[in-house]
MIVEXBA-698207 format. One record per residue: x, y, z of N, C-alpha, C, O in turn; residue in three letters. Coordinates in nm, 3 decimals, padded with zeros to 5 digits, always signed. Layout:
<sites>
SITE       n.x       n.y       n.z      ca.x      ca.y      ca.z       c.x       c.y       c.z       o.x       o.y       o.z   code
SITE         X         Y         Z         X         Y         Z         X         Y         Z         X         Y         Z    ALA
...
</sites>
This chain:
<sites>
SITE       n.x       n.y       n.z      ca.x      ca.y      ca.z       c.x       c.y       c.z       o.x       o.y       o.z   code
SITE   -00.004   +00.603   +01.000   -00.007   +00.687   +01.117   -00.010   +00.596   +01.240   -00.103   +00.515   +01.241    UNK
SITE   +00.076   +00.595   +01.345   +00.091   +00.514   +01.441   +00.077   +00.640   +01.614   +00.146   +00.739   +01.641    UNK
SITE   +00.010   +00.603   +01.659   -00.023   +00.638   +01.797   +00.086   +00.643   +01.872   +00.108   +00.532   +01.921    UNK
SITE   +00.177   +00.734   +01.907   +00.314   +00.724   +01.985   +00.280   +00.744   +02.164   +00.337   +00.673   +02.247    UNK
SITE   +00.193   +00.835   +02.196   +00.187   +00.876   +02.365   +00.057   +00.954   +02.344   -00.020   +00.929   +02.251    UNK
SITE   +00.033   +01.065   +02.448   -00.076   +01.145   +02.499   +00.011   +01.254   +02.547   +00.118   +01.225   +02.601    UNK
SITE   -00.027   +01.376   +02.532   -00.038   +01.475   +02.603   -00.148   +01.529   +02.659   -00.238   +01.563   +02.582    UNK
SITE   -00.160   +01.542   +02.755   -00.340   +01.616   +02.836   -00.424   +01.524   +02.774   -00.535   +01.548   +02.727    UNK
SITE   -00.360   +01.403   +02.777   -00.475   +01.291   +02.775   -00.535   +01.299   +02.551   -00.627   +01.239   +02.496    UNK
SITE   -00.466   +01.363   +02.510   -00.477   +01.372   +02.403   -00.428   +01.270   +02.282   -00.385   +01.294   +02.395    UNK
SITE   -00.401   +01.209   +02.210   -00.347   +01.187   +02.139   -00.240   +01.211   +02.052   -00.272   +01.271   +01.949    UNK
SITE   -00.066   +01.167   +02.067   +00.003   +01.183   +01.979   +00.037   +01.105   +01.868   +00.044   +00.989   +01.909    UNK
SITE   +00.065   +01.111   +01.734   +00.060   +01.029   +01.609   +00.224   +01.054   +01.546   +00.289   +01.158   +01.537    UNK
SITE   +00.249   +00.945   +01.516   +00.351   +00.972   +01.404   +00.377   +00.909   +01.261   +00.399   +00.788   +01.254    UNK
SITE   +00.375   +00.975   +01.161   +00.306   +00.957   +01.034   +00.450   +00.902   +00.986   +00.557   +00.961   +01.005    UNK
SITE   +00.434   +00.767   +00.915   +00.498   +00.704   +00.896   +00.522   +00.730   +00.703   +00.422   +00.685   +00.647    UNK
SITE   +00.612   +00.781   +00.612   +00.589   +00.777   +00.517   +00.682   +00.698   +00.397   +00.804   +00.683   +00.401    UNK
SITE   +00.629   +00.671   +00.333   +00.676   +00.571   +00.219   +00.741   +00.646   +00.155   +00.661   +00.693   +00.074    UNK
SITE   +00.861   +00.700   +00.133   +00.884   +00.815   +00.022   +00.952   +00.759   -00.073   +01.035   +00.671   -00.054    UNK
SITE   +00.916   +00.814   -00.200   +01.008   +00.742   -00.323   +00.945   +00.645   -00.351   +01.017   +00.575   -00.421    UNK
SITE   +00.794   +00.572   -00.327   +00.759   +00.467   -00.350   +00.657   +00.524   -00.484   +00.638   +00.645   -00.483    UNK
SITE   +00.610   +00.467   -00.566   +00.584   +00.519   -00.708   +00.423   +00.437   -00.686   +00.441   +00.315   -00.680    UNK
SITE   +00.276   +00.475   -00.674   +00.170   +00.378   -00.694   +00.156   +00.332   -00.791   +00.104   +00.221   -00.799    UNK
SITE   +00.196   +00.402   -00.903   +00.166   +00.358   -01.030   +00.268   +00.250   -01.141   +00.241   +00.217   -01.256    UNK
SITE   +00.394   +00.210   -01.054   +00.512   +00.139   -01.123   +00.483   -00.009   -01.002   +00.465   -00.034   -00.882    UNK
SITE   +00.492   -00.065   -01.121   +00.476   -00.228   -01.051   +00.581   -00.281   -00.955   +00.543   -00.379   -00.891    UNK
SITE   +00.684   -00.246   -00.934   +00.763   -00.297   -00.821   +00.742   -00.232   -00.723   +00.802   -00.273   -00.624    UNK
SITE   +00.660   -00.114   -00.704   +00.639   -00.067   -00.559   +00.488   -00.115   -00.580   +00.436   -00.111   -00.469    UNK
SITE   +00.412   -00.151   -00.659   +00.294   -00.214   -00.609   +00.299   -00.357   -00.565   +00.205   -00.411   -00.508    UNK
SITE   +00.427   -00.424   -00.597   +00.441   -00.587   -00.528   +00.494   -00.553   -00.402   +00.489   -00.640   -00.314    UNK
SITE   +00.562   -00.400   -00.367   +00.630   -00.424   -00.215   +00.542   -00.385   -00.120   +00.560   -00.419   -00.003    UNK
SITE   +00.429   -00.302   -00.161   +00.302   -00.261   -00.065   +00.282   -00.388   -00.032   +00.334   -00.441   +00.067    UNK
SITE   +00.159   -00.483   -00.164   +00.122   -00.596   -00.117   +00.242   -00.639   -00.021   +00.211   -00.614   +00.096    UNK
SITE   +00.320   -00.674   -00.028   +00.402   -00.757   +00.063   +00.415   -00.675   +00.218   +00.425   -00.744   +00.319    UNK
SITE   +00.414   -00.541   +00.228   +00.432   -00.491   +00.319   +00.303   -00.524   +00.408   +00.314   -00.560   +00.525    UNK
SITE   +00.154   -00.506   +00.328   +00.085   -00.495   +00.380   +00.054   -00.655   +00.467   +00.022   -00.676   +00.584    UNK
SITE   +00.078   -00.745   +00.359   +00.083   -00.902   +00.444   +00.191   -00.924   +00.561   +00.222   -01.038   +00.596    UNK
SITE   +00.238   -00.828   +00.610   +00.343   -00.818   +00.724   +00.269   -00.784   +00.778   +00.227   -00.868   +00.856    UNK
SITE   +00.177   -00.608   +00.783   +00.131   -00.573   +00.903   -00.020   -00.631   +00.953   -00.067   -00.619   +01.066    UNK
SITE   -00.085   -00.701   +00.828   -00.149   -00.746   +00.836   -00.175   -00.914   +00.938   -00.267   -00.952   +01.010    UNK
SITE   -00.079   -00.960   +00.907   -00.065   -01.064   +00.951   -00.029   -01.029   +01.129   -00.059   -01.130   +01.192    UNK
SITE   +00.014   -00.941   +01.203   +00.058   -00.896   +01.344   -00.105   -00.814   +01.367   -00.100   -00.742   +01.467    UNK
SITE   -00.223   -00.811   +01.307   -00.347   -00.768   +01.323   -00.360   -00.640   +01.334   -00.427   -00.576   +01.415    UNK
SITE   -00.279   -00.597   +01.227   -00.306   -00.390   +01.227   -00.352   -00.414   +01.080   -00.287   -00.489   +01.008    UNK
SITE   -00.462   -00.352   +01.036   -00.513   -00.253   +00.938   -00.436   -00.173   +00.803   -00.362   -00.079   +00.833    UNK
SITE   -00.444   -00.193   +00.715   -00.386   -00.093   +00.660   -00.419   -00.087   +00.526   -00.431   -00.184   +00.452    UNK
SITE   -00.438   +00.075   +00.485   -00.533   +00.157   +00.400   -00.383   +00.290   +00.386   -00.278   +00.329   +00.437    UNK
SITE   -00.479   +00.311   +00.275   -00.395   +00.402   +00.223   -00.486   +00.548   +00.124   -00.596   +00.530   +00.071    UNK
SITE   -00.421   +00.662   +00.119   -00.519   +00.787   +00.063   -00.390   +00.839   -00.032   -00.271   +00.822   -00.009    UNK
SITE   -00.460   +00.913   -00.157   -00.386   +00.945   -00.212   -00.388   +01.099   -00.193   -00.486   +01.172   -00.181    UNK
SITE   -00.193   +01.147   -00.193   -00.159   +01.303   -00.165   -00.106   +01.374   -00.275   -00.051   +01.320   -00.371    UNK
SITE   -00.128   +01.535   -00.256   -00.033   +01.566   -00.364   +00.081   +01.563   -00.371   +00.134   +01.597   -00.265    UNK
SITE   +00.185   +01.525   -00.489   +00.317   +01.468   -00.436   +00.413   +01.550   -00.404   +00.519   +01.524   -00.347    UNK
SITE   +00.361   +01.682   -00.455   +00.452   +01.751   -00.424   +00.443   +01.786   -00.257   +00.558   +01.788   -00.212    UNK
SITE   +00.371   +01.806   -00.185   +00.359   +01.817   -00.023   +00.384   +01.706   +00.004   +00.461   +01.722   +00.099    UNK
SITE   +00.369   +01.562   -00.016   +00.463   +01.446   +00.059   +00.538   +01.465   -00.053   +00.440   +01.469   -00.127    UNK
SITE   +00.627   +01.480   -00.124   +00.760   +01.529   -00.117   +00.858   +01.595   +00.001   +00.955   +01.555   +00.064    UNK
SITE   +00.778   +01.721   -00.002   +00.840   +01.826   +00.135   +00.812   +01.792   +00.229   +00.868   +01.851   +00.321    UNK
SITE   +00.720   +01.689   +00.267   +00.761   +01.629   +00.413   +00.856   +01.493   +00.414   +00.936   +01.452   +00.498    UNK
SITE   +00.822   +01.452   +00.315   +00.954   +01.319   +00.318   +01.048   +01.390   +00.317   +01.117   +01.351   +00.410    UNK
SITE   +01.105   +01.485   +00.261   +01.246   +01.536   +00.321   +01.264   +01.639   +00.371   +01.335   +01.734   +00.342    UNK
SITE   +01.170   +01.611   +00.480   +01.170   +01.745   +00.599   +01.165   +01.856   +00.557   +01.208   +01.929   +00.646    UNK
SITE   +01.130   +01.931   +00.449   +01.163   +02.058   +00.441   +01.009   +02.162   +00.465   +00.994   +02.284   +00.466    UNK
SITE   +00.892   +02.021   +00.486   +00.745   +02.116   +00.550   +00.729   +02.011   +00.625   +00.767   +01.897   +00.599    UNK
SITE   +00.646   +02.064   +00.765   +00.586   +01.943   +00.846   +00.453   +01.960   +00.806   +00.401   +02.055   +00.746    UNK
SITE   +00.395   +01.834   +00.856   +00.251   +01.881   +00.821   +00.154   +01.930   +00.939   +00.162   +01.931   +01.061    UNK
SITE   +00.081   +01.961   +00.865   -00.073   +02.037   +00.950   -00.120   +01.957   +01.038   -00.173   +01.854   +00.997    UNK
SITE   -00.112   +01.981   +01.180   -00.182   +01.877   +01.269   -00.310   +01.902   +01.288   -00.312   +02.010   +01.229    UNK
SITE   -00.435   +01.884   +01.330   -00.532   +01.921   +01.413   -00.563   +01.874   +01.494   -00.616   +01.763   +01.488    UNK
SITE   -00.537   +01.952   +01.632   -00.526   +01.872   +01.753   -00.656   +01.850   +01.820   -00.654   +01.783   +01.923    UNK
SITE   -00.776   +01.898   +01.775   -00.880   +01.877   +01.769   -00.964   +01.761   +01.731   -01.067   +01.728   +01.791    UNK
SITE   -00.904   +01.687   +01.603   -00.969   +01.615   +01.591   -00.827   +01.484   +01.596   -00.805   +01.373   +01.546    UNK
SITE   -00.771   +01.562   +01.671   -00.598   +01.467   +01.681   -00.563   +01.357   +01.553   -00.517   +01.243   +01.561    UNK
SITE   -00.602   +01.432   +01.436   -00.575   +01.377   +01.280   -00.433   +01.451   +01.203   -00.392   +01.535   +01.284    UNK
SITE   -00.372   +01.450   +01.116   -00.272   +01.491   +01.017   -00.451   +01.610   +00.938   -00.573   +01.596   +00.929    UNK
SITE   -00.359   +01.699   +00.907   -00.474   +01.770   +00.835   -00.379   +01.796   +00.707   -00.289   +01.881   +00.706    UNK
SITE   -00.416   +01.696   +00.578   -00.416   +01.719   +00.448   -00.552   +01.687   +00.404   -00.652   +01.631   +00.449    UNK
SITE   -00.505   +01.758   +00.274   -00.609   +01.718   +00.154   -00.560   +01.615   +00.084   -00.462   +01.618   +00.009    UNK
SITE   -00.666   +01.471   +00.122   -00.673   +01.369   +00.071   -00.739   +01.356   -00.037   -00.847   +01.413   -00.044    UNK
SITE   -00.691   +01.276   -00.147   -00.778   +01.178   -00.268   -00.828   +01.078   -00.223   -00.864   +01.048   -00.109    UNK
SITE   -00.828   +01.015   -00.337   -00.896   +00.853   -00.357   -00.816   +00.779   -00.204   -00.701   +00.787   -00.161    UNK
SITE   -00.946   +00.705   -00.152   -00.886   +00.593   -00.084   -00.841   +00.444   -00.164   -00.885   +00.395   -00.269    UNK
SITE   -00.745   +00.400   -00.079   -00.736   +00.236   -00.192   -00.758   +00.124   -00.059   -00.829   +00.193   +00.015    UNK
SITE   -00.748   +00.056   -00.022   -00.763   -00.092   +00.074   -00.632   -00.152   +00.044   -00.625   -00.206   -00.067    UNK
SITE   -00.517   -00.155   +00.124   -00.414   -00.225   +00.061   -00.418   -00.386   +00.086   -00.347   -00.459   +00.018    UNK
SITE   -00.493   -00.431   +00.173   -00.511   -00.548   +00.140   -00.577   -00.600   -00.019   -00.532   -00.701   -00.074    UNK
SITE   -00.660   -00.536   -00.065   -00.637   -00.578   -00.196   -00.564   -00.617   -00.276   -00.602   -00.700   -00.359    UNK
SITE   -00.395   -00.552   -00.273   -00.354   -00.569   -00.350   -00.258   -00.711   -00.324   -00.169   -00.749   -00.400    UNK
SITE   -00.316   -00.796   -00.159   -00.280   -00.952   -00.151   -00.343   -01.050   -00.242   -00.278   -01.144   -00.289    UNK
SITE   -00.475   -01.031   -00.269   -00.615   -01.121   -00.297   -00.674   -01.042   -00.405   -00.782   -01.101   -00.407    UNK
SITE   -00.681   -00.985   -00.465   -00.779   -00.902   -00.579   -00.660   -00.915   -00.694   -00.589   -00.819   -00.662    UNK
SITE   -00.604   -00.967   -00.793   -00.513   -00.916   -00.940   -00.616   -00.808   -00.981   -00.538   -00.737   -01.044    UNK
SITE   -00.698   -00.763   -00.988   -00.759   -00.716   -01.065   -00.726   -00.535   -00.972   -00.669   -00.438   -01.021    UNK
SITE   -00.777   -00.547   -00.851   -00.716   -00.415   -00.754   -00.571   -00.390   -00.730   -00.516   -00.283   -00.703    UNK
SITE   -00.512   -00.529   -00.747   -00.333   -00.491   -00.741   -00.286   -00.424   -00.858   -00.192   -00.347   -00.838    UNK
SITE   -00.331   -00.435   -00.987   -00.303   -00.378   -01.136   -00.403   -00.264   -01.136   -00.399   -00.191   -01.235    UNK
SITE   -00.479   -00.242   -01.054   -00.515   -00.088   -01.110   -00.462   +00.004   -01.096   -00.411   +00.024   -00.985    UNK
SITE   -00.447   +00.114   -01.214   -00.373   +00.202   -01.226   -00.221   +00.191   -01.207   -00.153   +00.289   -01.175    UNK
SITE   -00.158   +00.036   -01.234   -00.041   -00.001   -01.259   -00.004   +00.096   -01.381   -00.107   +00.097   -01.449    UNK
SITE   +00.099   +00.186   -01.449   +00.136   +00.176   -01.551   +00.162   +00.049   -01.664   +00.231   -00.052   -01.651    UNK
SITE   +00.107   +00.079   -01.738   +00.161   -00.094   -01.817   +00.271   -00.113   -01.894   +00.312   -00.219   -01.943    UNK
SITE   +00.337   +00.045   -01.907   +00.424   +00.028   -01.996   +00.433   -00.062   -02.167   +00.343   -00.141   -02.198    UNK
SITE   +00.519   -00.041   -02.235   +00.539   -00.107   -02.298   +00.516   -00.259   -02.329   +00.587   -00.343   -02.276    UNK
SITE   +00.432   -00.288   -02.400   +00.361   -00.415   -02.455   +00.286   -00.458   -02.300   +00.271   -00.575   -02.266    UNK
SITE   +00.260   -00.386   -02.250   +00.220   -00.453   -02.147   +00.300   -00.479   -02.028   +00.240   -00.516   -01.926    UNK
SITE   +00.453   -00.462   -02.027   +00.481   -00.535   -01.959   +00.504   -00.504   -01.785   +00.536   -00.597   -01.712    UNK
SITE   +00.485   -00.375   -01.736   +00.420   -00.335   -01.648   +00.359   -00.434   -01.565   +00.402   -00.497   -01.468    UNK
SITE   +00.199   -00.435   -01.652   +00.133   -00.547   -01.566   +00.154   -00.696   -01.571   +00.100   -00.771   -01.490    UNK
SITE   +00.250   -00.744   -01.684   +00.292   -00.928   -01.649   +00.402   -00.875   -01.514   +00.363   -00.907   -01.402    UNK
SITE   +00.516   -00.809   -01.523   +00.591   -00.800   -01.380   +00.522   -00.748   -01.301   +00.620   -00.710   -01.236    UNK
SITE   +00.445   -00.712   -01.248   +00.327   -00.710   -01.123   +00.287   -00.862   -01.088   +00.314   -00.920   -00.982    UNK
SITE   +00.230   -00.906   -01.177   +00.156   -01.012   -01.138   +00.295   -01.098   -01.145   +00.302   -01.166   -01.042    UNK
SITE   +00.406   -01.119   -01.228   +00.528   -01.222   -01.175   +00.613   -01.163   -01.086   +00.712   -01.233   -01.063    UNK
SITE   +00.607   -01.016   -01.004   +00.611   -00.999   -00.916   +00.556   -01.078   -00.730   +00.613   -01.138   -00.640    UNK
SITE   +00.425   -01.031   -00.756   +00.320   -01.103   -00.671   +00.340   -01.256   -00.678   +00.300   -01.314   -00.577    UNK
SITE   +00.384   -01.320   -00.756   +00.364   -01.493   -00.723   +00.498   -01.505   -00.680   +00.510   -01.568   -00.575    UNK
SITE   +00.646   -01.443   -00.753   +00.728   -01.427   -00.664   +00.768   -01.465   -00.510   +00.828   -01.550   -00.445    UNK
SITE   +00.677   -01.313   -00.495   +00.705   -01.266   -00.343   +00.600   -01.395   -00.218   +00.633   -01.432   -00.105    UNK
SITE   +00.504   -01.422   -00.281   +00.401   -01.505   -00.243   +00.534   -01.647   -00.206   +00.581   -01.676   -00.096    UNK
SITE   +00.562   -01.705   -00.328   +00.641   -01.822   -00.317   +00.760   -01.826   -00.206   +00.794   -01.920   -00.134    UNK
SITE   +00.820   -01.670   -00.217   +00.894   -01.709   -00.075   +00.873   -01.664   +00.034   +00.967   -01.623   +00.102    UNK
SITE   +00.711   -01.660   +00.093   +00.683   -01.640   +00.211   +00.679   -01.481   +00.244   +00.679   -01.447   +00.362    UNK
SITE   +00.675   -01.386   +00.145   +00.683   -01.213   +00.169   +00.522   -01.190   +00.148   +00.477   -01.076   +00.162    UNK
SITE   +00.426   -01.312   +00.109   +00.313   -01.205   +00.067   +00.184   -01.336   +00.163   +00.116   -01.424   +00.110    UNK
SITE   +00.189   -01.309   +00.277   +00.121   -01.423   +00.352   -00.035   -01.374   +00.370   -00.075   -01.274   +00.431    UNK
SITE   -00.111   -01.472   +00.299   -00.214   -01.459   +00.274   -00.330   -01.539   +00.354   -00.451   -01.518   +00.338    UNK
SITE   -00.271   -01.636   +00.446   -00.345   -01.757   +00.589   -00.433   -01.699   +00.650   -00.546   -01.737   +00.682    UNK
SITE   -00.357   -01.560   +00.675   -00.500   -01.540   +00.821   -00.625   -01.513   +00.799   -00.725   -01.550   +00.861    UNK
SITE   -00.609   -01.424   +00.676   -00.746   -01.387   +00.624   -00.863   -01.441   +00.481   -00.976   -01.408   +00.448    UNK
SITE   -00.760   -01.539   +00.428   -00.806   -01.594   +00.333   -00.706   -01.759   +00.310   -00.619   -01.802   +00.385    UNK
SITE   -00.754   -01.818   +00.193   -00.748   -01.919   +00.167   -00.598   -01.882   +00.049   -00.591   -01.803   -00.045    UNK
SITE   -00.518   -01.957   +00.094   -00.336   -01.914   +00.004   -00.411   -02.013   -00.124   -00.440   -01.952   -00.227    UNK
SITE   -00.433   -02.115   -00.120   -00.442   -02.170   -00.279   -00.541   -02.104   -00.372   -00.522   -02.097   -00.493    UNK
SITE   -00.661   -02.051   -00.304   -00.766   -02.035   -00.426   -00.685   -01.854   -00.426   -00.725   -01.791   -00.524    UNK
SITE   -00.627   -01.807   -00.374   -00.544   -01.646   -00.420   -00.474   -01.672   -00.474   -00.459   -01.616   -00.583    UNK
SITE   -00.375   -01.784   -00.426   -00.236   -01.799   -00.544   -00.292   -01.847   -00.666   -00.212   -01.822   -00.756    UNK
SITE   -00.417   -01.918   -00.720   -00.442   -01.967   -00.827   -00.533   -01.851   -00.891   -00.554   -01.879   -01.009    UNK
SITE   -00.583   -01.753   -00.861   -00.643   -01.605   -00.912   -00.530   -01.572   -00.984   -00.539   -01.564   -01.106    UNK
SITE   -00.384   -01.546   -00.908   -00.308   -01.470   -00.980   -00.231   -01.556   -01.052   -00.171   -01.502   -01.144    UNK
SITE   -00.212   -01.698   -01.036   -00.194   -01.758   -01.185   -00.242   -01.734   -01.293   -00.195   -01.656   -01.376    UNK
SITE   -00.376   -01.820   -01.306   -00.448   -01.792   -01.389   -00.481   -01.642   -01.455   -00.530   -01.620   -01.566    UNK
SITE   -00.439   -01.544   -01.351   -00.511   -01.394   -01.407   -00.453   -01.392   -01.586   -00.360   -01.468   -01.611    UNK
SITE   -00.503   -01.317   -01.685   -00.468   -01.314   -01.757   -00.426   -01.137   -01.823   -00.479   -01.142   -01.934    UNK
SITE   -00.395   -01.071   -01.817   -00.330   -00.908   -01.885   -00.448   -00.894   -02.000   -00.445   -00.983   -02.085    UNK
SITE   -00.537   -00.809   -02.013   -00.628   -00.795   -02.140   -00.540   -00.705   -02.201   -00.504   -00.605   -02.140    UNK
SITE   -00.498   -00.732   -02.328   -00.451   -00.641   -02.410   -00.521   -00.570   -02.444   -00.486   -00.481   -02.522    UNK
</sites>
């Protein structure tokens, strides 16, 4: 959700949405992390709530807007679980949760050879807020519990 202007001194927002991105399939959990070490790194925040998919469905393709409340100048859904998406730069253990693992596992090894990937060519920048060798060597070392 990004702050666009004011009306009557109010607050206007515009809800930015990920559509088609899957939480639970490992290549959209290596492009968060990476997204999030973008906005992170320019000093914005970013968190994430879980919706029902079928209502962000119908607003990712326009066919419902959502509920404003101009009162408390918020989006008015019914939210789930919160997650911290910086976690999923620095934590293997919060980037693979609730990964699907698929077959033999392999789900969570392409997550994590995802993540060192994206890390190696500069998509998953980890400097400002932590230390790049002792994170990049977490997700080496991490190991998949069968």
């Amino acid at each position: 959700m990004e702050e666009v202007g004011c009306i009557n001194e109010r607050p206007i927002h515009r809800l930015h949405i990920l559509g088609g991105w899957v939480h639970s399939y490992w290549k959209c959990r290596g492009y968060y992390a990476a997204c999030t070490s973008i906005i992170m790194n320019n000093d914005i925040r970013g968190f994430g709530k879980t919706i029902e998919v079928e209502l962000l469905t119908h607003i990712a393709n326009g066919t419902r807007l959502p509920a404003y409340n101009f009162d408390d100048s918020l989006f008015d859904f019914t939210l789930g679980e919160s997650w911290l998406a910086d976690d999923f730069i620095d934590n293997p253990e919060c980037y693979l949760q609730g990964i699907s693992p698929e077959t033999d596992n392999f789900g969570l090894h392409a997550a994590i050879d995802l993540w060192l990937n994206l890390e190696e060519q500069g998509h998953l920048i980890v400097t400002k807020y932590s230390n790049p060798d002792y994170v990049r060597a977490l997700f080496h070392k991490f190991e998949v519990r069968e």
